[in-house]
C-alpha positions in Angstrom: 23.4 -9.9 -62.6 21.3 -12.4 -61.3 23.8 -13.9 -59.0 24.6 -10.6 -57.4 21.0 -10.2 -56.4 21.0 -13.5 -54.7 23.9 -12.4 -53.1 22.5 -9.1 -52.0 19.1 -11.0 -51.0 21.2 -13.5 -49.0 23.3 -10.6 -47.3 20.1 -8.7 -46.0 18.1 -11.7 -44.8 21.4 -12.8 -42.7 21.7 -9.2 -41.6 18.2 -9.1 -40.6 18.8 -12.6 -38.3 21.8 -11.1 -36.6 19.8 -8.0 -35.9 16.9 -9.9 -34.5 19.3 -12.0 -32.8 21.0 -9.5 -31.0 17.6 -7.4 -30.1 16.7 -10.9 -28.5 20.2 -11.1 -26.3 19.6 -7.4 -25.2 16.3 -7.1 -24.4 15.7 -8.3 -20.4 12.3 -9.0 -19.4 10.4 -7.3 -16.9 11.5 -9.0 -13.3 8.4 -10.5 -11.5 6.4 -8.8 -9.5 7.4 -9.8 -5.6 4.1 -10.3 -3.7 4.1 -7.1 -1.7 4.5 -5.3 -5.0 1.5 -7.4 -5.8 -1.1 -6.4 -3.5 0.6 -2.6 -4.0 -0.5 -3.1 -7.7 -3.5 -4.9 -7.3 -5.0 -1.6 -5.1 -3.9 0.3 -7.9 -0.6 1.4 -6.7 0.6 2.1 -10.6 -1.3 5.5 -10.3 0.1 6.6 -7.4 2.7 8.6 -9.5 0.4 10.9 -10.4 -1.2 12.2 -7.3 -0.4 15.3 -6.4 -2.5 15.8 -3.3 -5.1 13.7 -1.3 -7.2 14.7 1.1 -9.3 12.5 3.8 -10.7 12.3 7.0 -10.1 9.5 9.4 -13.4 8.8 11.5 -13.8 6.1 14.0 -17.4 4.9 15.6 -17.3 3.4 19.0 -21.1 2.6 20.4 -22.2 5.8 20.4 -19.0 7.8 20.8 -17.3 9.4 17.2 -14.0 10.5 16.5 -12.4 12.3 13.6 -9.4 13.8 11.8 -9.0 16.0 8.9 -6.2 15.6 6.3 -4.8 16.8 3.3 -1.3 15.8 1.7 0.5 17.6 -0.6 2.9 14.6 -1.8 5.3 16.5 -3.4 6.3 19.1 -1.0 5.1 16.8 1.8 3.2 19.5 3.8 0.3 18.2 5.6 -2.7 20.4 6.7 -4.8 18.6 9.8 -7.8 19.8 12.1 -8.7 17.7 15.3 -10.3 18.1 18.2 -11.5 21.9 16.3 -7.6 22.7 16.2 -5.4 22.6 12.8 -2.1 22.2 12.1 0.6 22.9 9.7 3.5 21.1 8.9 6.0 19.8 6.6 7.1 16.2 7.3 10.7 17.2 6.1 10.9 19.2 9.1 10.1 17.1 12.5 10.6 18.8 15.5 9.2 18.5 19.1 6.1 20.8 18.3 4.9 18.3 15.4 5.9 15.1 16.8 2.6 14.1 18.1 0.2 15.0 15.5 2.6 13.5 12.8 2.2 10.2 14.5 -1.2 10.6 14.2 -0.5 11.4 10.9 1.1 8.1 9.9 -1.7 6.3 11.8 -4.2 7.3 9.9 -2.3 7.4 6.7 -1.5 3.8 7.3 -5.4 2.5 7.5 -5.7 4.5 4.2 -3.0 3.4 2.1 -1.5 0.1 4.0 -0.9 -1.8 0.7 1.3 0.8 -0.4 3.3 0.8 2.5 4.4 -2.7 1.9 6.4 -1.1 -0.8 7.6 2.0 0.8 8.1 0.3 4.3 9.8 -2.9 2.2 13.3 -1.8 3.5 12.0 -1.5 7.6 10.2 -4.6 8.1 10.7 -8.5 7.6 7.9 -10.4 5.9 6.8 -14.1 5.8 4.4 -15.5 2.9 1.8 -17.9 3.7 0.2 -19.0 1.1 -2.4 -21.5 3.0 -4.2 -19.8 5.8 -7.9 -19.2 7.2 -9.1 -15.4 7.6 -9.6 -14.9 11.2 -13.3 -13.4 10.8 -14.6 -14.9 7.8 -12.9 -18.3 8.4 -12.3 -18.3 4.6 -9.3 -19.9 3.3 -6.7 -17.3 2.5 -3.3 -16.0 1.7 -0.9 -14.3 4.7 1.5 -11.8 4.6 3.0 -11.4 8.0 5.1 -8.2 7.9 7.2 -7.4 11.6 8.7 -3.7 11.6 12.4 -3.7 12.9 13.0 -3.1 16.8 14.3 0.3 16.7 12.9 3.4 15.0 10.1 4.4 12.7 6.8 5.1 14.6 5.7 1.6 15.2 9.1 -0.4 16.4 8.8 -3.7 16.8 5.0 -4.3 15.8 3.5 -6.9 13.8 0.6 -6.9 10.8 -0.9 -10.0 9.3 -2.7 -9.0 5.8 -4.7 -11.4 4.9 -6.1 -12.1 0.9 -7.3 -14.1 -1.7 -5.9 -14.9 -5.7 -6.7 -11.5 -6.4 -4.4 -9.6 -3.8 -7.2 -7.5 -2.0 -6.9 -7.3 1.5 -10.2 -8.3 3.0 -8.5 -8.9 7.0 -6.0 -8.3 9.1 -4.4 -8.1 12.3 -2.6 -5.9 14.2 0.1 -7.5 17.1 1.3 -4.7 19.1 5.2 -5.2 19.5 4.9 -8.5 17.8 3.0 -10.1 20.4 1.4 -13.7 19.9 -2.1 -12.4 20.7 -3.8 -9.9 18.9 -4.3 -6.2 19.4 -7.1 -5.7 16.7 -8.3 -7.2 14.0 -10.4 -5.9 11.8 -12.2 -6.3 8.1 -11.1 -4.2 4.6 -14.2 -3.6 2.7 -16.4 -1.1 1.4 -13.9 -0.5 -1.7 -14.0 2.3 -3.9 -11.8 3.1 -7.0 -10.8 7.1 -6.7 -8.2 8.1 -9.7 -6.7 4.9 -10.1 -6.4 4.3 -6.4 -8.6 1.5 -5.3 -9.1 2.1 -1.5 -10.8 -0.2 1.4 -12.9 2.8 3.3 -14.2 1.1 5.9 -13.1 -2.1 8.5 -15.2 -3.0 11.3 -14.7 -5.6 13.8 -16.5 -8.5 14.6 -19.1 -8.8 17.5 -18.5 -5.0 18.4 -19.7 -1.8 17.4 -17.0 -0.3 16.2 -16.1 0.9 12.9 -13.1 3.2 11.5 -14.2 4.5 7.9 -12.9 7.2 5.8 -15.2 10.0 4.5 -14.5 12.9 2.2 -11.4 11.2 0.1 -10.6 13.8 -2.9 -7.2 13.0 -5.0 -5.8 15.3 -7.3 
């Protein structure tokens, strides 16, 4: 009797090991994060999923001169309400035609200042990139991180134009600098700050430049 419970005790402990062994050989870890998905994450892209609808409205401060545009975005059906100028306008971005063109460009403009981190992951498969992990931030003169992202020649609403993001060990954007067509000089550059965290979503409302009075700012973000 007792050598058929060492028996049975030796059976389970070798069936537990195999089953161990083979939960080890099946499970694959997570793959690492690449660093676009990085700064995507690190402004709180993870709750993105569960936006239904955003609203915003795009302002921009020149001297004394203001400009502004109303959104809202219904992510799932992709309709987009807007009002400029006094005007508003309906569409759905499944459906582009001549008569929505225009204000859809504005669209992706303005949707672009808002949510530009998460564009590097839903642009990823439009644009080449270049990491560099030793660089100075062209207003603060700080020592930072690049990502240099160039969108393909053809297509899309910006062809051919270039962005330099520029960010420290934590993957918030605090510069960058827009290259029109990929250009060696720049076409603006421009600060991310005034952060706020809305529903997960941790957004830069405001980027000035330096030495001008200018500032584009966001105003009136609601998520649901």
């Amino acid at each position: 009797m007792k050598k058929i419970s060492t028996l049975l005790l030796a059976s389970i402990i070798t069936l537990t090991a195999c089953k161990q062994e083979k939960k080890q050989e099946t499970e694959t870890p997570a793959p690492e994060l690449t660093i676009l998905e990085k700064i995507a994450y690190a402004h709180g892209f993870e709750a993105w999923e569960n936006v239904n609808e955003i609203q915003f409205t795009f302002n921009v401060e020149r001297d004394t001169s203001h400009f502004e545009r109303k959104w809202t975005w219904n992510t799932e059906t992709n309709q987009v309400s807007g009002m400029s100028l006094g005007e508003n306008t309906t569409y759905n971005r499944k459906n582009i035609d001549s008569t929505n063109t225009k204000i859809n460009a504005a669209f992706i403009n303005d949707k672009f200042w808002l949510l530009a981190p998460y564009q590097l992951v839903w642009d990823a498969h439009n644009f080449t990139h270049e990491h560099t992990p030793a660089s100075v931030g062209p207003i603060s003169k700080k020592p930072m991180q690049k990502i240099t992202i160039v969108y393909g020649s053809e297509g899309g609403a910006t062809p051919g134009d270039a962005y330099d993001f520029y960010f420290e060990d934590d993957f918030i954007l605090k510069e960058w600098i827009f290259r029109k067509g990929n250009q060696t000089e720049p076409s603006m550059i421009t600060t991310w700050e005034d952060y706020a965290g809305i529903e997960g979503l941790k957004i830069a409302k405001a980027h000035k430049k330096e030495g001008e009075n200018f500032n584009l700012y966001f105003t009136g973000i609601e998520v649901k």
